[in-house]
Backbone as ProteinMPNN parsed JSONL, in Angstrom:
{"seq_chain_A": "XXXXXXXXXXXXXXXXXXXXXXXXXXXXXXXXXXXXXXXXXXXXXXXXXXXXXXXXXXXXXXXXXXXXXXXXXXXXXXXXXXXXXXXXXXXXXXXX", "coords_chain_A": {"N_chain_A": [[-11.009, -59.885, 38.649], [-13.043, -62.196, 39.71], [-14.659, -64.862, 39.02], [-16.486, -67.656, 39.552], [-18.678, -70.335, 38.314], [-20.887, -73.238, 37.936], [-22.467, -75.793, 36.155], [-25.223, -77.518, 35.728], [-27.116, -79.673, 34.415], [-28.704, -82.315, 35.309], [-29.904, -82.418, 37.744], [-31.47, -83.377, 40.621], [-34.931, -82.1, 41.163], [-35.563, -80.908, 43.369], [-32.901, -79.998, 43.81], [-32.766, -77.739, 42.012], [-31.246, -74.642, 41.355], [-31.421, -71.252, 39.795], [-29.363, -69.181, 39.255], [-27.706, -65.942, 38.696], [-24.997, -63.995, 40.316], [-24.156, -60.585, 40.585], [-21.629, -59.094, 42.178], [-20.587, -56.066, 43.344], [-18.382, -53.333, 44.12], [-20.323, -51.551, 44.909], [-22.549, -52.331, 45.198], [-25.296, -55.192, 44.161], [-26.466, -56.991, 41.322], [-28.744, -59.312, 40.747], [-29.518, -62.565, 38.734], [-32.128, -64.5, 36.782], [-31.272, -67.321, 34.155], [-32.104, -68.826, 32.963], [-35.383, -69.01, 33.87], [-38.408, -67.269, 33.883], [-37.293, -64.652, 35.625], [-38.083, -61.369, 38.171], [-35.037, -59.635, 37.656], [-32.702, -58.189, 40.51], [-31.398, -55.273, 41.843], [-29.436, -54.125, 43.762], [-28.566, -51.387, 45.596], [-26.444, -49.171, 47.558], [-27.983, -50.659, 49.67], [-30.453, -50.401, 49.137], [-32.852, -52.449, 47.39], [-34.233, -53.005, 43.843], [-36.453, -53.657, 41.788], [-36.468, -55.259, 38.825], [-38.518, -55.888, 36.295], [-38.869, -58.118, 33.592], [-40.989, -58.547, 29.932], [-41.193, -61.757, 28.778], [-38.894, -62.112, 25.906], [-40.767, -63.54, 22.73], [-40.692, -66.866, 21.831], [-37.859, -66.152, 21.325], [-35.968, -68.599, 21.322], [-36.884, -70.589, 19.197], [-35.97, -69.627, 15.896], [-33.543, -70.877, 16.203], [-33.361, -73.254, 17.304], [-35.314, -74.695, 15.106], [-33.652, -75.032, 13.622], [-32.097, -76.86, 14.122], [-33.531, -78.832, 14.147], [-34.136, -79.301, 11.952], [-31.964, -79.864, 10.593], [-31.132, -82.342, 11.927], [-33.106, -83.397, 10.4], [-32.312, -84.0, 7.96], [-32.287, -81.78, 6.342], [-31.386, -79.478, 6.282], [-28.216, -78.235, 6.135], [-25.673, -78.496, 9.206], [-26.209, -75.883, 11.629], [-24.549, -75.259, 12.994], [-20.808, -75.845, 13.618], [-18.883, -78.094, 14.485], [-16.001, -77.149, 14.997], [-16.898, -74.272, 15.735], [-18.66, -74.799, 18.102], [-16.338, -76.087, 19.652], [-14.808, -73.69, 19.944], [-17.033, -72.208, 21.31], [-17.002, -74.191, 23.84], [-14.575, -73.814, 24.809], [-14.217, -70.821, 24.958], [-16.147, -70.944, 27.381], [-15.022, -72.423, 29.607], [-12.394, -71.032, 29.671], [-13.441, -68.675, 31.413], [-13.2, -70.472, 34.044], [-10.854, -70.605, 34.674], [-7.518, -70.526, 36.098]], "CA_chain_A": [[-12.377, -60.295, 38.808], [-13.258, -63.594, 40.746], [-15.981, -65.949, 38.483], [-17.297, -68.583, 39.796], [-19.621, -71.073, 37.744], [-21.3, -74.694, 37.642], [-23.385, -76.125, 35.343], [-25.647, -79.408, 35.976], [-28.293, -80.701, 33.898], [-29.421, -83.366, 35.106], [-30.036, -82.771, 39.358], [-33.297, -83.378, 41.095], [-35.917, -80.644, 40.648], [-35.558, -79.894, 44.413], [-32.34, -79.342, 44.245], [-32.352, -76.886, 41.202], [-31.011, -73.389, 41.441], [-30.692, -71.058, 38.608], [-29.449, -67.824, 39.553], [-26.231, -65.56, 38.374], [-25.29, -62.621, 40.91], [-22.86, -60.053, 40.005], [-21.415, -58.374, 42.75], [-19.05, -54.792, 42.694], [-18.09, -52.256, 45.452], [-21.279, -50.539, 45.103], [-24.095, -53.368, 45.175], [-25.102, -55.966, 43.207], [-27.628, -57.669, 40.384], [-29.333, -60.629, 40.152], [-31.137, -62.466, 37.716], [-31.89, -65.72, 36.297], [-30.355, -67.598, 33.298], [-33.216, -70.029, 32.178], [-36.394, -69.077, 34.381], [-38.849, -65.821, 33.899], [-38.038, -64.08, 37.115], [-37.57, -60.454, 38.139], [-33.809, -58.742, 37.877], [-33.034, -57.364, 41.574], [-30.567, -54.66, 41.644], [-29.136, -53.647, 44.934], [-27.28, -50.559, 45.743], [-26.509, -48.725, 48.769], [-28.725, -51.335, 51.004], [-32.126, -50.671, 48.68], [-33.413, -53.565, 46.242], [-34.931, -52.23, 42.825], [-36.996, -54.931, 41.201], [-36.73, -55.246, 37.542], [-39.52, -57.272, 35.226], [-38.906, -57.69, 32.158], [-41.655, -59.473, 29.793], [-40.153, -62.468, 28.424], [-39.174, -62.674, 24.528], [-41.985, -64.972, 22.605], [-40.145, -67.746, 20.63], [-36.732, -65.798, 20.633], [-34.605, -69.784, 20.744], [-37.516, -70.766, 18.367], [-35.56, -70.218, 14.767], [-32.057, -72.23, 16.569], [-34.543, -74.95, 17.8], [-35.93, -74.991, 13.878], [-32.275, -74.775, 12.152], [-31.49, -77.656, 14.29], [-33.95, -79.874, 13.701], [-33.836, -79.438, 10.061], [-30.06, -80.712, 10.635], [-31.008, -83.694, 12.36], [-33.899, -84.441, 9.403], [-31.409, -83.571, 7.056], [-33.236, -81.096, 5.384], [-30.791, -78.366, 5.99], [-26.642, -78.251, 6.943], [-25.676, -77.852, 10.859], [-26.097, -74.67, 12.395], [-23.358, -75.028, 14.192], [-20.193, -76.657, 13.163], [-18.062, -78.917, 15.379], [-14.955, -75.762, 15.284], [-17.397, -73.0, 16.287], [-18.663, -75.924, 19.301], [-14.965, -76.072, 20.483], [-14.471, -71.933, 20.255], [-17.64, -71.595, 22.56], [-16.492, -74.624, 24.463], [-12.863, -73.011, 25.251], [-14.388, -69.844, 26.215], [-16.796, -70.913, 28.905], [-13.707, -72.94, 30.154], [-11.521, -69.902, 29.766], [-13.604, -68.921, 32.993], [-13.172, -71.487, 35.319], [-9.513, -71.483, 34.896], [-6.337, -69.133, 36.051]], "C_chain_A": [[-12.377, -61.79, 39.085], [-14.923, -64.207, 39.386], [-15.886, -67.233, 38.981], [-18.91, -69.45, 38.884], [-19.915, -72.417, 37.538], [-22.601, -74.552, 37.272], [-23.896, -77.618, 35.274], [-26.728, -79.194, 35.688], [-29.518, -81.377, 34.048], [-29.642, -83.363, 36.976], [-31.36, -82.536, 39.762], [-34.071, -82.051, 41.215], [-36.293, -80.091, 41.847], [-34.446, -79.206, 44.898], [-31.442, -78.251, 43.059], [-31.904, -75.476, 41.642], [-30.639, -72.677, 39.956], [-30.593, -69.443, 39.033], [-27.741, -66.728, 39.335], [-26.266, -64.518, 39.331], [-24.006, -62.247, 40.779], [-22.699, -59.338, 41.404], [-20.63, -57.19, 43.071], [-19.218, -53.412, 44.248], [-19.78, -51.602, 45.443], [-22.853, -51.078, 45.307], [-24.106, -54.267, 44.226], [-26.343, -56.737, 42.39], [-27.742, -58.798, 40.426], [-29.949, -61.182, 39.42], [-30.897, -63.696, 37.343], [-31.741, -66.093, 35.206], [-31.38, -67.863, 31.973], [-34.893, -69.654, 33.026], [-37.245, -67.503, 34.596], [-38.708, -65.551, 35.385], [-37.404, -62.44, 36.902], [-36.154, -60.538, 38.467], [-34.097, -58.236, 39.44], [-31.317, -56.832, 41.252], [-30.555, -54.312, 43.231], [-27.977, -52.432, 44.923], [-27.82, -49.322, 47.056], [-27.945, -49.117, 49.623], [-30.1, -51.565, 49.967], [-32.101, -51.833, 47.826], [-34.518, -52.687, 45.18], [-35.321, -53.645, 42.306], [-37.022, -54.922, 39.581], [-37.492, -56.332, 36.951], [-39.27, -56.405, 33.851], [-39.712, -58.388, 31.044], [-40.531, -60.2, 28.959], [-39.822, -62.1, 26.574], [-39.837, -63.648, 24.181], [-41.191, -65.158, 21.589], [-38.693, -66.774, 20.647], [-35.936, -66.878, 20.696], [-35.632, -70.223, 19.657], [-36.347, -71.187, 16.554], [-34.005, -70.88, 14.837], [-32.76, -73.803, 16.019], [-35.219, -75.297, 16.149], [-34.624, -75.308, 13.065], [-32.075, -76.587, 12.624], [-32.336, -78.922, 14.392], [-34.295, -80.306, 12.446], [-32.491, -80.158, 9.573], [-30.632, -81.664, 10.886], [-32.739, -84.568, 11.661], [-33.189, -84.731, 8.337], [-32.008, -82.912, 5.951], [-32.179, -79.718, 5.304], [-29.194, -78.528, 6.934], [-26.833, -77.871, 8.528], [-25.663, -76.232, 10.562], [-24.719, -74.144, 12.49], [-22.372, -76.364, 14.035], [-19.599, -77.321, 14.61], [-16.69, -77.776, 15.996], [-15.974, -75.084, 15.82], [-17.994, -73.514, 18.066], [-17.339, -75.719, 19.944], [-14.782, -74.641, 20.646], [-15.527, -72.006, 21.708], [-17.257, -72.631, 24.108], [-15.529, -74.241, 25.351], [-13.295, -71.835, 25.968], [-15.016, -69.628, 27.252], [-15.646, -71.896, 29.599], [-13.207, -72.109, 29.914], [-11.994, -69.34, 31.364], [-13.823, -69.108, 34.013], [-11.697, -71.639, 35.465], [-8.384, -69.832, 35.112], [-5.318, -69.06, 34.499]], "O_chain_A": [[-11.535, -62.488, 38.52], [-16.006, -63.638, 39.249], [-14.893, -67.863, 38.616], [-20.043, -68.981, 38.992], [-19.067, -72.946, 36.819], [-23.506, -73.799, 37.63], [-23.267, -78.612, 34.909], [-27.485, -78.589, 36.448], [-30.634, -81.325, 33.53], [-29.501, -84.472, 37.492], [-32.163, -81.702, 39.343], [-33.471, -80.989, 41.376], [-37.056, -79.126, 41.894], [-34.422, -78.337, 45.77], [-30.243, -77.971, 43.027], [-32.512, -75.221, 42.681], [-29.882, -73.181, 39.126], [-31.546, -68.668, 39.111], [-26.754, -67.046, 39.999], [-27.351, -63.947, 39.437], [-22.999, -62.955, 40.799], [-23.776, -58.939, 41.848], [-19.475, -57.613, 43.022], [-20.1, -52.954, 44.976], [-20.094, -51.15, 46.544], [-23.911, -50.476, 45.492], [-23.17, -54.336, 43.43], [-27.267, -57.068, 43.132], [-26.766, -59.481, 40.117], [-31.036, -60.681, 39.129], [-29.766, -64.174, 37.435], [-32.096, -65.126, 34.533], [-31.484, -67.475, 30.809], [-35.736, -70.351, 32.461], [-36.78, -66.667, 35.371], [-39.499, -65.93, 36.248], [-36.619, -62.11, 36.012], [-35.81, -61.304, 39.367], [-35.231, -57.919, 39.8], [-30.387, -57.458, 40.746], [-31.61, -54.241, 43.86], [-26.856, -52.486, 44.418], [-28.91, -48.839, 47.361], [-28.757, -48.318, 50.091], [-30.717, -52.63, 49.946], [-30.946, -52.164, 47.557], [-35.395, -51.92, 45.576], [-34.58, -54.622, 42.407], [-38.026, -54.318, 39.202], [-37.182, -57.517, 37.073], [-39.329, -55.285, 33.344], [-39.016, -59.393, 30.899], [-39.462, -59.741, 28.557], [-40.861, -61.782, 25.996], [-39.822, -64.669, 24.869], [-40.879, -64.359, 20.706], [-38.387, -66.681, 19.459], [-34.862, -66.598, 20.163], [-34.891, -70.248, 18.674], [-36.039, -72.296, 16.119], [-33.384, -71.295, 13.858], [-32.748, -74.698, 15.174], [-35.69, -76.434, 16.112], [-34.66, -75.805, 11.94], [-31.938, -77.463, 11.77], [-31.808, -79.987, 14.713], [-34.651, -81.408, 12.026], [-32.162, -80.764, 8.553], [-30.851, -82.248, 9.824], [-33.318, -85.591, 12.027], [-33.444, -85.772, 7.732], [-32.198, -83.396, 4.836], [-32.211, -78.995, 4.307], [-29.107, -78.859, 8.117], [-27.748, -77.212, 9.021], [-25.247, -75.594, 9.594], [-24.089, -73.125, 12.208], [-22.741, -77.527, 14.198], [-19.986, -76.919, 15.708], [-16.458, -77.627, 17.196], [-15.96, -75.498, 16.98], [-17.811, -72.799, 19.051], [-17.394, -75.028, 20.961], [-14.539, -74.378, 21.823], [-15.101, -71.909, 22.859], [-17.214, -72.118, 25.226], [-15.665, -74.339, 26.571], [-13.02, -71.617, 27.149], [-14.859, -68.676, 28.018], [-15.912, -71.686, 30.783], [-14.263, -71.857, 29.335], [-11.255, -69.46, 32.341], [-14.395, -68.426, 34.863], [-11.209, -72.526, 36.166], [-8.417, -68.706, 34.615], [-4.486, -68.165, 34.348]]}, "name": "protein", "num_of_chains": 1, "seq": "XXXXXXXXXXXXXXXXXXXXXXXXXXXXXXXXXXXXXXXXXXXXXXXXXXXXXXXXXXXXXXXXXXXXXXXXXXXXXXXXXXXXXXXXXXXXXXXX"}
């Protein structure tokens, strides 16, 4: 399997893209990462549109753990080791 991925931040807001597409002998899905849009599924030539409504508030209790860390009202979330694990495995693939 072939992956391909870049990740940027910080690039002008015309020249955003946010879009993952899987592709496999038989057709292929699209869908976006960070932005409500429909799923498109392709197979043998047709396009199927998938909507899905969004989750309300599902980063909500992260976004609360972690600003309770940085009042110091409550320990990290998320240690510095478990940071380097997820680190390593989105670098795991980009690399042979």
């Amino acid at each position: 399997m072939l992956f391909n991925g870049l990740w940027c931040f910080n690039v002008a807001p015309e020249l955003e893209k946010d879009n993952c597409e899987i592709i496999g002998t038989q057709g292929k899905i699209s869908f976006s990462f960070f932005e409500h849009k429909p799923i498109l599924l392709t197979h043998n030539g047709k396009t199927e549109t998938i909507v899905i409504d969004p989750l309300q508030h599902v980063q909500q209790p992260m976004i609360e753990k972690i600003v309770d860390y940085f009042l110091d009202k409550k320990p990290n979330p998320c240690s510095g080791e478990t940071g380097l694990k997820v680190m390593e495995l989105i670098d795991s693939f980009t690399t042979d």
